[in-house]
C-alpha positions as CSV (number, residue, x, y, z in Angstrom):
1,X,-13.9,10.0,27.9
2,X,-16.6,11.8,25.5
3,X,-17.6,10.3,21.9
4,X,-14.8,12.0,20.4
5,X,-12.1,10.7,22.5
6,X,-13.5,7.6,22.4
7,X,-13.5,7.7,18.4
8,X,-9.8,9.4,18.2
9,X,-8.7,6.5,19.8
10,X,-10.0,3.9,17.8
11,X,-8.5,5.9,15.0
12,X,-4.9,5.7,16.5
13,X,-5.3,1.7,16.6
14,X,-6.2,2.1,12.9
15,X,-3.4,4.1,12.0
16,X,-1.2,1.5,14.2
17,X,-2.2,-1.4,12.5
18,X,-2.1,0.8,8.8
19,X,0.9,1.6,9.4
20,X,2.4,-1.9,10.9
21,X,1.2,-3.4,7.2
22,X,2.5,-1.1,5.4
23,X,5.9,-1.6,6.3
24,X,5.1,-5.4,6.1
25,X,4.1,-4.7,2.4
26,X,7.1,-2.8,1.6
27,X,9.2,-5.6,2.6
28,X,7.6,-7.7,0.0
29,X,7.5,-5.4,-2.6
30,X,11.5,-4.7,-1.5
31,X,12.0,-8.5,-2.6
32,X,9.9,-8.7,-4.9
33,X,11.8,-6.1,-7.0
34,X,14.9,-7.8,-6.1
35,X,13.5,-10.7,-8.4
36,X,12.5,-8.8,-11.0
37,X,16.1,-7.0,-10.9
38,X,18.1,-10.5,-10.9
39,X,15.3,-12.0,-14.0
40,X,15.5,-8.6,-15.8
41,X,11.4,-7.9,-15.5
42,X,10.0,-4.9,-15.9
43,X,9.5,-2.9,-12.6
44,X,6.2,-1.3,-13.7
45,X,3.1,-4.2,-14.3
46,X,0.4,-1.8,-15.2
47,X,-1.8,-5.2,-15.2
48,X,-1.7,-5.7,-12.0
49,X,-2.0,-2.3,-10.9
50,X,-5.3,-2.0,-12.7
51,X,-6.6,-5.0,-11.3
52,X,-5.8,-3.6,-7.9
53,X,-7.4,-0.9,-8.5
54,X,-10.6,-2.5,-9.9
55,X,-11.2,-4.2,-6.7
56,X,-11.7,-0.7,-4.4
57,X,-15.1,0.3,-4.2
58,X,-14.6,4.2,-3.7
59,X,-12.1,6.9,-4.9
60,X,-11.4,7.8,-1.2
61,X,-9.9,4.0,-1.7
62,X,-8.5,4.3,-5.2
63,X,-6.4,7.4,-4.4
64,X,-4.8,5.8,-1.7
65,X,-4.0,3.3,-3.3
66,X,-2.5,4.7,-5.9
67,X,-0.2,6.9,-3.6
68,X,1.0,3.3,-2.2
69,X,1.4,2.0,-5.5
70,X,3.8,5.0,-6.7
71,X,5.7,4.2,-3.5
72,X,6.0,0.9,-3.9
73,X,7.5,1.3,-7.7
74,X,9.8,4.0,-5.7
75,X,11.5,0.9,-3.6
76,X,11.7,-1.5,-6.1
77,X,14.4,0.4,-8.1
């Protein structure tokens, strides 16, 4: 295998293991909006998604982020 190859394929176990928690965190935020649905919360917790996003170091990060974020409010509906 050349450099590339080499490097594509540590990639793929990246995206494996992205993707793996992912749908582990979608299973929390599933329940987790099934709380706030039975104790009548708000969905939305801007506070928290601010302090998420204050802990990322680098847009790349931040945009990301925020693309999971919007999904997660998506499931918890």
């Amino acid at each position: 295998m050349d450099e590339i190859e080499n490097l594509r394929e540590k990639i793929n176990n990246i995206d494996s293991k992205i993707a793996l928690l992912l749908k582990e965190r979608l299973a929390s935020v599933q329940k987790i909006g099934d709380t706030k649905k039975s104790k009548n919360l708000p969905i939305i917790d801007i506070g928290r998604e601010e302090r998420i996003l204050s802990t990322l170091d680098t847009d790349y990060e931040k945009e990301i982020f925020k693309i999971i974020l919007s999904e997660s409010r998506k499931h918890q509906v």
